[in-house]
C-alpha positions as CSV (number, residue, x, y, z in Angstrom):
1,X,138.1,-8.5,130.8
2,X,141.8,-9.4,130.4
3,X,142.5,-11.4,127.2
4,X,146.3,-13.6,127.5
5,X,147.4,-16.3,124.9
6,X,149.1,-18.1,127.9
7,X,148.0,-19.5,130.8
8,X,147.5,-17.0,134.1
9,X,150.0,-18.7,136.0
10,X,152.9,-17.8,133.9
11,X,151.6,-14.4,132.3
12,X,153.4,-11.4,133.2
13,X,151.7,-7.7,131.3
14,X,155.5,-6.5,131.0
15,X,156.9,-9.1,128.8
16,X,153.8,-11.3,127.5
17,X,151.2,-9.7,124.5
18,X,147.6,-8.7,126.5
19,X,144.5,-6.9,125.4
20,X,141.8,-5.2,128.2
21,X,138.7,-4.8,127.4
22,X,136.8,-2.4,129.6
23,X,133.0,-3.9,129.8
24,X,132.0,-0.3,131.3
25,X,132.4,0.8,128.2
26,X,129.4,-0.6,126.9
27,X,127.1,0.2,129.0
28,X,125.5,2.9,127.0
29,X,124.8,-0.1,124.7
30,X,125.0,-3.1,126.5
31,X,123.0,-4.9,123.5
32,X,126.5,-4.6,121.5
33,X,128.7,-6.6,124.5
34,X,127.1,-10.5,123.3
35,X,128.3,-9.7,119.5
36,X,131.5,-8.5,120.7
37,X,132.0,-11.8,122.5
38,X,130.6,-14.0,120.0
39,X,133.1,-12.8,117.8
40,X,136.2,-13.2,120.1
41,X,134.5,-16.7,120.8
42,X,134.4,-17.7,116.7
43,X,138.3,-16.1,116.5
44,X,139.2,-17.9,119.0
45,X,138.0,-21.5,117.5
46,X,139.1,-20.5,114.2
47,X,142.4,-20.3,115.8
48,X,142.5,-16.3,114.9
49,X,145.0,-14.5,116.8
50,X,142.6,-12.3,118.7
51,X,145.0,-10.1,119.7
52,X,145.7,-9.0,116.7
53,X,142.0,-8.3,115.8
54,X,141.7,-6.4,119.5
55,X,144.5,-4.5,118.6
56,X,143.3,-3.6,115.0
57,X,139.8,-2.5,116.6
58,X,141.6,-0.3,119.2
59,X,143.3,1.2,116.3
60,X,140.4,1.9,113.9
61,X,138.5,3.4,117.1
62,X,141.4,5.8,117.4
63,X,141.6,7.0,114.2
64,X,137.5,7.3,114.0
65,X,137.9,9.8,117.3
66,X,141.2,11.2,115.6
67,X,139.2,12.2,112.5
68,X,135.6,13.1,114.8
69,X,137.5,15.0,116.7
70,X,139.5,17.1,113.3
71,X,135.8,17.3,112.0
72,X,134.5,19.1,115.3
73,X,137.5,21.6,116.0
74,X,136.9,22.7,112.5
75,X,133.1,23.2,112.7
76,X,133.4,24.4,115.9
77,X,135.8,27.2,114.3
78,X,133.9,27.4,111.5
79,X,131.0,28.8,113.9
80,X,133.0,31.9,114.6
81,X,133.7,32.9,111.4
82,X,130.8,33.6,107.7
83,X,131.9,30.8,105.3
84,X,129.4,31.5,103.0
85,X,131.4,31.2,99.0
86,X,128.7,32.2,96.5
87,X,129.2,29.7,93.3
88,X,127.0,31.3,90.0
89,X,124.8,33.1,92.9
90,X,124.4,29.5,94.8
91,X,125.8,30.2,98.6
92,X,127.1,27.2,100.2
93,X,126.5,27.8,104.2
94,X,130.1,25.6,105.1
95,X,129.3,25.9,108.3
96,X,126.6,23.6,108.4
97,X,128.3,21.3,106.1
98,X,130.7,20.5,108.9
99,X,128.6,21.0,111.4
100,X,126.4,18.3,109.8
101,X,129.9,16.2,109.2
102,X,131.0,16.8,112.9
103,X,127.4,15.2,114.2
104,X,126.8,12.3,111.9
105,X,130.7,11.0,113.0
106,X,129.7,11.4,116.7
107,X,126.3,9.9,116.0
108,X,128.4,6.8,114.2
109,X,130.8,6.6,117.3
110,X,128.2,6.5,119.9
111,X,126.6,3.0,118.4
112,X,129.1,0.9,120.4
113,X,128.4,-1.9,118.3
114,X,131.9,-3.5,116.8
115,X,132.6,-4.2,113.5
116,X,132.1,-7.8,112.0
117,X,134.5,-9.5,111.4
């Protein structure tokens, strides 16, 4: 789905502001796709620059996968190595701590459902 704020006829992608969004991408939760419209459809009569809101999603999705993918290199790291610090005879296994961390931020990513606005 292409998303312009001009008409077709006169829209050119190298010189004109344009957002893509892939519909594909959804299909692991296709349930997610009406919100996602509804809320471009609401922006859009509230005069919103949706753009701007495409453009702020595409960026928080980056920086989720950014910081998912920090928390699973170091788990996955972690798995090699014994991170085991005793604290007053208490061992803290670290290992599963970001192991745990690494699959609750994939679980999270894989919901496909956008955030409201």
């Amino acid at each position: 789905m292409l998303i312009i704020d001009r008409d077709f006829a006169s829209f050119d992608p190298r010189e004109h502001a344009h957002a893509v969004i892939v519909l594909d991408d959804y299909l692991a939760d296709v349930d997610s796709i009406e919100p996602l419209l509804q809320t471009l459809a609401s922006k859009t009569r509230r005069g919103e620059d949706v753009l701007a809101y495409l453009q702020d999603m595409a960026k928080r999705e980056k920086q989720r996968e950014q910081a998912e993918g920090g928390a699973a290199a170091t788990a996955r790291l972690a798995s090699y190595i014994e991170i085991k610090p005793q604290i007053f005879g208490v061992g803290i296994d670290l290992k599963a701590i970001l192991r745990d961390i690494a699959d609750r931020l994939s679980s999270r990513s894989h919901s496909g459902a956008p955030a409201a606005p």
